[in-house]
C-alpha positions in Angstrom: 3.4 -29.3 -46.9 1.3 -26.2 -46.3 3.4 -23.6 -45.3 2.1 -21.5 -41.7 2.5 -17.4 -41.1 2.6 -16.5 -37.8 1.1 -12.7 -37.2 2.1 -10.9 -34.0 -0.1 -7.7 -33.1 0.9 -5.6 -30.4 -0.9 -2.7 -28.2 -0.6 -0.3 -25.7 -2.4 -1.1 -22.7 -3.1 1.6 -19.5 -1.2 1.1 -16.5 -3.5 -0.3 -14.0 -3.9 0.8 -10.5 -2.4 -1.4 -7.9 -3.6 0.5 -4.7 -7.5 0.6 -3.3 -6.5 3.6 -1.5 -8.3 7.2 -2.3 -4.5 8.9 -1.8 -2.8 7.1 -4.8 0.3 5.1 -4.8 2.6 7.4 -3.8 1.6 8.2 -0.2 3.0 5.8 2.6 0.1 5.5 5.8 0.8 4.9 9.6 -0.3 1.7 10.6 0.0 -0.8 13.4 3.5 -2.2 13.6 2.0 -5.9 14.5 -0.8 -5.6 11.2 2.2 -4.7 8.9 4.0 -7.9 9.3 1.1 -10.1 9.5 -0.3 -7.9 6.6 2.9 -9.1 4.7 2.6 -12.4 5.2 -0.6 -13.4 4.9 -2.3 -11.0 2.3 -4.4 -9.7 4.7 -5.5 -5.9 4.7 -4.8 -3.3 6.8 -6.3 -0.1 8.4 -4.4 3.0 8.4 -5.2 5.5 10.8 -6.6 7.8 8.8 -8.9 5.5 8.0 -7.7 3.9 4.4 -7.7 0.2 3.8 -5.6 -1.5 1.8 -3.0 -4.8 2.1 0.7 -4.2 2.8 3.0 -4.9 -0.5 5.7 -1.9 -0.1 8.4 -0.8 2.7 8.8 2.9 2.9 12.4 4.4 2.3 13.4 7.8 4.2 12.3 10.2 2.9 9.1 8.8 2.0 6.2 11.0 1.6 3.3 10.1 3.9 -0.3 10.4 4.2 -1.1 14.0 5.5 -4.6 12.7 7.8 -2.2 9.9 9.3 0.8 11.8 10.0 -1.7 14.4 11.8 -3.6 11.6 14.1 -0.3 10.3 14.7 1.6 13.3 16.0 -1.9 14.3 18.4 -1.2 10.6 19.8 0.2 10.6 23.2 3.7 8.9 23.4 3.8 5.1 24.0 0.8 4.6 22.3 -0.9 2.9 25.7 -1.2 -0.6 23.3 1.0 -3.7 23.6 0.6 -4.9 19.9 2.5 -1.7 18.7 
């Protein structure tokens, strides 16, 4: 019998980047409360206010840091919102 070596190579690879957003992974965006769960579910992407696109894959914590444009549209919004779907 001929005998077999197995060779194992290893390398370092670059982390990809998981988010289409311009404002990096670590920002959290304000977005419509009925988009988030359907966004969830179905793989489907959402718009933020300030603009951003992107599909729904994380839940904030407290604490959270969030997008600077959204959290400004968001606190010049009157209270209630005036929509239904929120």
């Amino acid at each position: 019998m001929a005998e077999s070596k197995t060779v194992t190579t290893t390398q370092t690879l670059e982390k990809p980047r998981t988010s289409d957003t311009d404002t990096g992974d670590q920002l959290f965006h304000y977005v419509r409360k009925a988009k988030i769960a359907e966004s969830a579910v179905t793989g489907t992407m959402v718009q933020a206010l300030c603009g951003e696109v992107f599909p729904v894959t994380r839940t904030p914590k407290p604490g959270s840091p969030v997008c600077p444009r959204c959290k400004e549209i968001y606190e010049s919004l009157p209270p209630g919102g005036g929509s239904s779907d929120d």
